[in-house]
N, CA, C and O atoms as CSV, one atom per row, in Angstrom:
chain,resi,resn,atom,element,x,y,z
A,1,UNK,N,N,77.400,-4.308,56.074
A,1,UNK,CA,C,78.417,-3.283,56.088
A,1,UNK,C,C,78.838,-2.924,54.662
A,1,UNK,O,O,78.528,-1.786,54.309
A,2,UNK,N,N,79.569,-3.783,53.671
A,2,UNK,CA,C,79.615,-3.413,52.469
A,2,UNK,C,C,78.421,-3.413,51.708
A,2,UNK,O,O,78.758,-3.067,50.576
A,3,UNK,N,N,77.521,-3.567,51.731
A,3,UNK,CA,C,76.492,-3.394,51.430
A,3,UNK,C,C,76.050,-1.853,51.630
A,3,UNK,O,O,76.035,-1.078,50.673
A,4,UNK,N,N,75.740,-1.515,52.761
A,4,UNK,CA,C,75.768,0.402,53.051
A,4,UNK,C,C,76.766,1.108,52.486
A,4,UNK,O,O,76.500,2.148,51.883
A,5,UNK,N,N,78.255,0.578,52.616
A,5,UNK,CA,C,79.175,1.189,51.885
A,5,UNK,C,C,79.117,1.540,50.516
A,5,UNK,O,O,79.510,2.640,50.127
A,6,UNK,N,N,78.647,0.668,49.751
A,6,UNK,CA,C,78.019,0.733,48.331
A,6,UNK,C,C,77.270,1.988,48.118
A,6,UNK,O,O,77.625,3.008,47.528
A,7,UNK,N,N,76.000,1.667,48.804
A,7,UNK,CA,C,75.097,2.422,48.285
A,7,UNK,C,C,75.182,4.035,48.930
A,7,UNK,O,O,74.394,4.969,48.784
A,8,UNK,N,N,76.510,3.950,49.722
A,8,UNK,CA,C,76.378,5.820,49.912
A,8,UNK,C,C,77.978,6.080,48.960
A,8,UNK,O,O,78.282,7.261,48.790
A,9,UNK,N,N,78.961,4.978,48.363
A,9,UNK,CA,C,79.214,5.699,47.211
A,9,UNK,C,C,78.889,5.823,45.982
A,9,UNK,O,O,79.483,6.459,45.112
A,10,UNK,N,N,77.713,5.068,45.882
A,10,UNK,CA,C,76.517,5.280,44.913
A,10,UNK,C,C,76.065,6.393,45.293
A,10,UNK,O,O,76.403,7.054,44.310
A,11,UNK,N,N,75.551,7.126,45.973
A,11,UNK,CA,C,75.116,8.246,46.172
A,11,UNK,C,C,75.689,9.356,45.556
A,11,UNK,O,O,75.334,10.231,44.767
A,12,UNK,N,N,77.046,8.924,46.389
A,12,UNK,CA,C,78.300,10.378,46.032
A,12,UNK,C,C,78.211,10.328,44.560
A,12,UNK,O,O,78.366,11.443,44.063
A,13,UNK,N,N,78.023,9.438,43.759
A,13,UNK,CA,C,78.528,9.439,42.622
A,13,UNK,C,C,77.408,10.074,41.903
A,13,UNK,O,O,77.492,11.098,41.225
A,14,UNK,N,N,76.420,9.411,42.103
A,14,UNK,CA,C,75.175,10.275,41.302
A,14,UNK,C,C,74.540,11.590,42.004
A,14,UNK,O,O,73.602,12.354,41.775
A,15,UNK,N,N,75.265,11.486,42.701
A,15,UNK,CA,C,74.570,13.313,43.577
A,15,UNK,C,C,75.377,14.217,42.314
A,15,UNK,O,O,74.839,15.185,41.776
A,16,UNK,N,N,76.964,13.642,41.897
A,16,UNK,CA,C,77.778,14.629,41.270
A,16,UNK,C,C,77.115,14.987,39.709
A,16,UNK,O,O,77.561,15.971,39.118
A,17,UNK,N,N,76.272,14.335,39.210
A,17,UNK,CA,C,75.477,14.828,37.902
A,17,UNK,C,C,74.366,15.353,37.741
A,17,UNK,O,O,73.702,14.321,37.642
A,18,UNK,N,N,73.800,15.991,37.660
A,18,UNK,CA,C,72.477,16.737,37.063
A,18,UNK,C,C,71.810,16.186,36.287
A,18,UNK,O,O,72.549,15.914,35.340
A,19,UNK,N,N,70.520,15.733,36.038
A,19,UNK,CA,C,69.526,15.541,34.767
A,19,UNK,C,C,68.817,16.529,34.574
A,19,UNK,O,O,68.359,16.989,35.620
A,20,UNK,N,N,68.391,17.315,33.213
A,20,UNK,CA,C,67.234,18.387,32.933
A,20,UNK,C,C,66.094,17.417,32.066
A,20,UNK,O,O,66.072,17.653,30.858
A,21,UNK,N,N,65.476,16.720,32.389
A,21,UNK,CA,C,64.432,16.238,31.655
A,21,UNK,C,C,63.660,17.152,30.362
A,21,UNK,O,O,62.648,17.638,30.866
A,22,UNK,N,N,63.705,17.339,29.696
A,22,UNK,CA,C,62.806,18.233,28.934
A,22,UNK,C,C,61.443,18.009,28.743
A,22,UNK,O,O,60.996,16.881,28.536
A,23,UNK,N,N,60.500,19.384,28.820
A,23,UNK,CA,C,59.494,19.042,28.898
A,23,UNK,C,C,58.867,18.641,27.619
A,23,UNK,O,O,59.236,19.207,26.589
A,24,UNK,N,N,57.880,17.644,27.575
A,24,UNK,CA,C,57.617,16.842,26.407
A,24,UNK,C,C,55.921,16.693,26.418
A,24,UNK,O,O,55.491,16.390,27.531
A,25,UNK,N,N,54.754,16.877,25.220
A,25,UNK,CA,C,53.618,16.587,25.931
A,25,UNK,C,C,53.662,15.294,25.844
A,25,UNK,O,O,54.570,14.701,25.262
A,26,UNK,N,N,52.368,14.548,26.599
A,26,UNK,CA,C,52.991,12.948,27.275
A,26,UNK,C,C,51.370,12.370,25.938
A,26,UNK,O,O,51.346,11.231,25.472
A,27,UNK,N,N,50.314,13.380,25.614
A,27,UNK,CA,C,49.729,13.244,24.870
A,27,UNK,C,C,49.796,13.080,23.312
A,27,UNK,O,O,50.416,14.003,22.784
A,28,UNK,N,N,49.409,12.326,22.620
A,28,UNK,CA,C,49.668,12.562,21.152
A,28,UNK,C,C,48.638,13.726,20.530
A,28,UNK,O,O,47.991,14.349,21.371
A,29,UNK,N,N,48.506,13.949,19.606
A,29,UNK,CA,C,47.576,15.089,18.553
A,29,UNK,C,C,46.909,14.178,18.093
A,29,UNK,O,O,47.313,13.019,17.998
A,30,UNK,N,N,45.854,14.562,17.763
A,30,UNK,CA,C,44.786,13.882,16.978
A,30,UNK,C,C,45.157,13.711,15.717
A,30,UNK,O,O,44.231,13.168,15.115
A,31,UNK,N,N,46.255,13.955,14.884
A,31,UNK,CA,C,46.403,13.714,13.438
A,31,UNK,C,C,47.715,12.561,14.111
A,31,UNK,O,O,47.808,11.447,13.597
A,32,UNK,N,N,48.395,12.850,14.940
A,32,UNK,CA,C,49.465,11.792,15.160
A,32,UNK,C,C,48.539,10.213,15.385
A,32,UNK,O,O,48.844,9.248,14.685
A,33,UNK,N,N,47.862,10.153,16.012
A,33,UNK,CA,C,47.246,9.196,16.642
A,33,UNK,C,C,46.195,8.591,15.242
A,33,UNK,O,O,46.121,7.364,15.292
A,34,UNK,N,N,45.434,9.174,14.102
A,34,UNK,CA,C,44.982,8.777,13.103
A,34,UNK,C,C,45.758,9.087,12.057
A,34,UNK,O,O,45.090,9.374,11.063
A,35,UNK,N,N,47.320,9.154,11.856
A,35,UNK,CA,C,48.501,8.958,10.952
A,35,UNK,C,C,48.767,7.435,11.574
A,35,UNK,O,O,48.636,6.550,10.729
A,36,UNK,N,N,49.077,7.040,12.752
A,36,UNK,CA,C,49.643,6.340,13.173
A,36,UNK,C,C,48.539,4.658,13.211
A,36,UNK,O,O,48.742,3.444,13.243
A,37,UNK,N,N,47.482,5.516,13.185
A,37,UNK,CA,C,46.251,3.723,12.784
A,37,UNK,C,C,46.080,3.698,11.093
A,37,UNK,O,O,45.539,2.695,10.627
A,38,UNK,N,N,46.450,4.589,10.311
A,38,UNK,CA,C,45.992,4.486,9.265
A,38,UNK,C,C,47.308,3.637,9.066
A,38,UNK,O,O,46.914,2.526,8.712
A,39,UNK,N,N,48.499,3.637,9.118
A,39,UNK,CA,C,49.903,3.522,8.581
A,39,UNK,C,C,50.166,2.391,9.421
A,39,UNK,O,O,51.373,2.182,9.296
A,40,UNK,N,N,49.660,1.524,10.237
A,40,UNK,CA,C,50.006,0.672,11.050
A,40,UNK,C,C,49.592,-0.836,9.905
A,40,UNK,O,O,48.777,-0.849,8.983
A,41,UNK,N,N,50.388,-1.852,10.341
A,41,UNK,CA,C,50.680,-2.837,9.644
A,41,UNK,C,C,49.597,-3.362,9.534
A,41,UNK,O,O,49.148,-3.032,10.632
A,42,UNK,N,N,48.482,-4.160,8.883
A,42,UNK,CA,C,47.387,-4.817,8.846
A,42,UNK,C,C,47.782,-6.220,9.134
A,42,UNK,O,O,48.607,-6.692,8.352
A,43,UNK,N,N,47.299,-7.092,10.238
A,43,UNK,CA,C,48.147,-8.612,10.197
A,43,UNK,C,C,47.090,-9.070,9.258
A,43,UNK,O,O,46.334,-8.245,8.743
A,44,UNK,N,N,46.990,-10.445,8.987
A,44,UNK,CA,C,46.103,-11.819,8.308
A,44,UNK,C,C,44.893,-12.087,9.019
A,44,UNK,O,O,45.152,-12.710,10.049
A,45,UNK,N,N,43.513,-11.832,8.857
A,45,UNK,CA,C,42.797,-12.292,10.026
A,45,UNK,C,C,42.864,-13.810,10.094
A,45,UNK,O,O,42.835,-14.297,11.224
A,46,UNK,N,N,42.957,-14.717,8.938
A,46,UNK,CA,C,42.919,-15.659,9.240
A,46,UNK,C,C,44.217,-16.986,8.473
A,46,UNK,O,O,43.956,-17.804,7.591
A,47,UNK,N,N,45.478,-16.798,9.139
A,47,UNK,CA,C,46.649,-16.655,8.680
A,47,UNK,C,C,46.823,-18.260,8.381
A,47,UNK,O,O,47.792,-18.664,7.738
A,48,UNK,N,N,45.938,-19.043,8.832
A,48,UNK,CA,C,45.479,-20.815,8.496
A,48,UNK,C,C,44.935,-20.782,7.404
A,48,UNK,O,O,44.718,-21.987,7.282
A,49,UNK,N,N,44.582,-20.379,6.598
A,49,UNK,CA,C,43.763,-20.221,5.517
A,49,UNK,C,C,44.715,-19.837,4.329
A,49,UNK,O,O,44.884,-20.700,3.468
A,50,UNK,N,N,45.430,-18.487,4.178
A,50,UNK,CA,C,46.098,-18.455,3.554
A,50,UNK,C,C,45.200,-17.728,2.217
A,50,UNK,O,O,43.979,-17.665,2.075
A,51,UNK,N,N,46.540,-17.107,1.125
A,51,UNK,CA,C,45.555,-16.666,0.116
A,51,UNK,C,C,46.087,-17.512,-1.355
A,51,UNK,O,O,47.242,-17.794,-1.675
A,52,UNK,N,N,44.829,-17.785,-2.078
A,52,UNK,CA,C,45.230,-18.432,-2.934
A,52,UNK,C,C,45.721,-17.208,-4.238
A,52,UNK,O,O,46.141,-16.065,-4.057
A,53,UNK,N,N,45.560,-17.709,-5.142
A,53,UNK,CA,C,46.210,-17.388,-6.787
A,53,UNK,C,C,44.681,-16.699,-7.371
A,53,UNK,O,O,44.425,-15.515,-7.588
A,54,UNK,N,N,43.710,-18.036,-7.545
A,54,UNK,CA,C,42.567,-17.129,-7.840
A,54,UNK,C,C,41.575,-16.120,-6.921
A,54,UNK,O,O,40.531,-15.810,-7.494
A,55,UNK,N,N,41.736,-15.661,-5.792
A,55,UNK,CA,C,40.985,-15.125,-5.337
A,55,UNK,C,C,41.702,-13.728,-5.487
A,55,UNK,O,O,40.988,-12.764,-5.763
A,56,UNK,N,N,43.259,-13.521,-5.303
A,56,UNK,CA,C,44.080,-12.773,-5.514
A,56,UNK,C,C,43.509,-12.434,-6.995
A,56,UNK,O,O,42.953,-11.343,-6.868
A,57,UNK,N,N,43.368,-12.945,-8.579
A,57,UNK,CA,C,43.082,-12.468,-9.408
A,57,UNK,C,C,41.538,-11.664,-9.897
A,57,UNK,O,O,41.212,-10.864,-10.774
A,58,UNK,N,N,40.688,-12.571,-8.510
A,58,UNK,CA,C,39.218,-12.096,-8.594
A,58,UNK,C,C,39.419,-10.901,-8.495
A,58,UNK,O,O,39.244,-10.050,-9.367
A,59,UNK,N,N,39.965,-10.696,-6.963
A,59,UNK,CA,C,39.417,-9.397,-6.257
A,59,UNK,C,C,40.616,-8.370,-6.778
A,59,UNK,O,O,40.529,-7.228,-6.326
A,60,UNK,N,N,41.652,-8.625,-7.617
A,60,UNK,CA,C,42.374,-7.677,-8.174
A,60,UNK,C,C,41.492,-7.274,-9.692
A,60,UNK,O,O,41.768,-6.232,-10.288
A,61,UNK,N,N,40.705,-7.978,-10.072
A,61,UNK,CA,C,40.173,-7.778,-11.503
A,61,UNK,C,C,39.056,-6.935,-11.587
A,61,UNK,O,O,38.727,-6.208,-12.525
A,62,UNK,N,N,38.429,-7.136,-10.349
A,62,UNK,CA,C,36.922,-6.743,-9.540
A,62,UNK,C,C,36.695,-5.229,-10.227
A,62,UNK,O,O,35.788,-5.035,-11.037
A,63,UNK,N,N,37.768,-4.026,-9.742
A,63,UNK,CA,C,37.526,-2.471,-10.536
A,63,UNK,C,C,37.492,-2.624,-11.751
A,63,UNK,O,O,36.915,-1.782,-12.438
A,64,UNK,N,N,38.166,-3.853,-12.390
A,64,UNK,CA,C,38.057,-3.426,-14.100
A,64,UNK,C,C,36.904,-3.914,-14.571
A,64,UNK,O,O,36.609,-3.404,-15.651
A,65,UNK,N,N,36.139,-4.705,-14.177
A,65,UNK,CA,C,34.752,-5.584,-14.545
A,65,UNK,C,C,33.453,-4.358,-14.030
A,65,UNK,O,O,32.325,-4.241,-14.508
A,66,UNK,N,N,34.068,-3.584,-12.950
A,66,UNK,CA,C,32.569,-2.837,-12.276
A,66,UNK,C,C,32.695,-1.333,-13.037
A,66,UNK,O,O,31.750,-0.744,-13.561
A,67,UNK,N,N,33.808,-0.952,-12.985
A,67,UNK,CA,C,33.985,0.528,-13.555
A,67,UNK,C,C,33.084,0.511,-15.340
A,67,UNK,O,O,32.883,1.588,-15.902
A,68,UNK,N,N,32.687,-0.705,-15.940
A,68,UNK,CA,C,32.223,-0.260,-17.015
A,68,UNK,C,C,30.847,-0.855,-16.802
A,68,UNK,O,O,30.406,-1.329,-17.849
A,69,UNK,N,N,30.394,-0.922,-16.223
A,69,UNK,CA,C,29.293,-1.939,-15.583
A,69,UNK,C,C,28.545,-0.357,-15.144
A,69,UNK,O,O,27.396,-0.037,-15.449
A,70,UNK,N,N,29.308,0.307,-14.534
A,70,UNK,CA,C,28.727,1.541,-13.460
A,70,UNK,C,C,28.387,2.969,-14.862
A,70,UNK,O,O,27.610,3.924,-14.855
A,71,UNK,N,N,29.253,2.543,-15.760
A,71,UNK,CA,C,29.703,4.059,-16.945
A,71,UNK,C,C,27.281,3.302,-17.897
A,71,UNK,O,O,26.420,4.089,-18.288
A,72,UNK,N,N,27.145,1.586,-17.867
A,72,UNK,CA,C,26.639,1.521,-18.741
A,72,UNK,C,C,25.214,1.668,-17.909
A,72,UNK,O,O,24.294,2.331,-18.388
A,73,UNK,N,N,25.129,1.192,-16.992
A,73,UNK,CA,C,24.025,1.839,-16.094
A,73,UNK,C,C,24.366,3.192,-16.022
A,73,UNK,O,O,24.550,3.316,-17.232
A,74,UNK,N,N,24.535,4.000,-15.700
A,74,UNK,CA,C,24.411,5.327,-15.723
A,74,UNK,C,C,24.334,6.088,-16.993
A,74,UNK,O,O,24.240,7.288,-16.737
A,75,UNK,N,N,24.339,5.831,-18.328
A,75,UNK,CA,C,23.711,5.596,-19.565
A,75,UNK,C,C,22.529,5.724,-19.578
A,75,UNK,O,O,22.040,6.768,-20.009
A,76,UNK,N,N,21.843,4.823,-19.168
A,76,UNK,CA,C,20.572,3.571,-19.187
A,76,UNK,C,C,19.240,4.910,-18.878
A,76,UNK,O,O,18.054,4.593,-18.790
């Protein structure tokens, strides 16, 4: 009994408001969808491992060692 009573002045109550949903496309764009993988967070593939000090200095040093490497072969 209070139980039915409830739910038909639940009724009354939400019969008295209106929603207009707006229409929205439910699809993304092809630049949204490759903005959104390019810009997405990269995790650790292997987050047990960890990064050290020198590998961080290798592979940060790596363009300055090849860029004159590439100028003296192409010289040659």
């Amino acid at each position: 009994m209070n139980h039915d009573l409830f739910e038909k002045e639940l009724k009354e109550k939400l019969d008295q408001f209106t929603v207009e949903v707006p229409d929205f496309p439910m699809k993304k764009s092809r630049l949204s969808r490759m903005a959104n993988w390019f810009f997405n967070p990269v995790s650790i593939p292997f987050p047990e491992v960890g990064y050290k000090k020198n590998a961080f200095l290798s592979i940060s040093w790596l363009p300055v060692l090849i860029l004159p490497l590439t100028f003296v072969l192409f010289l040659l």
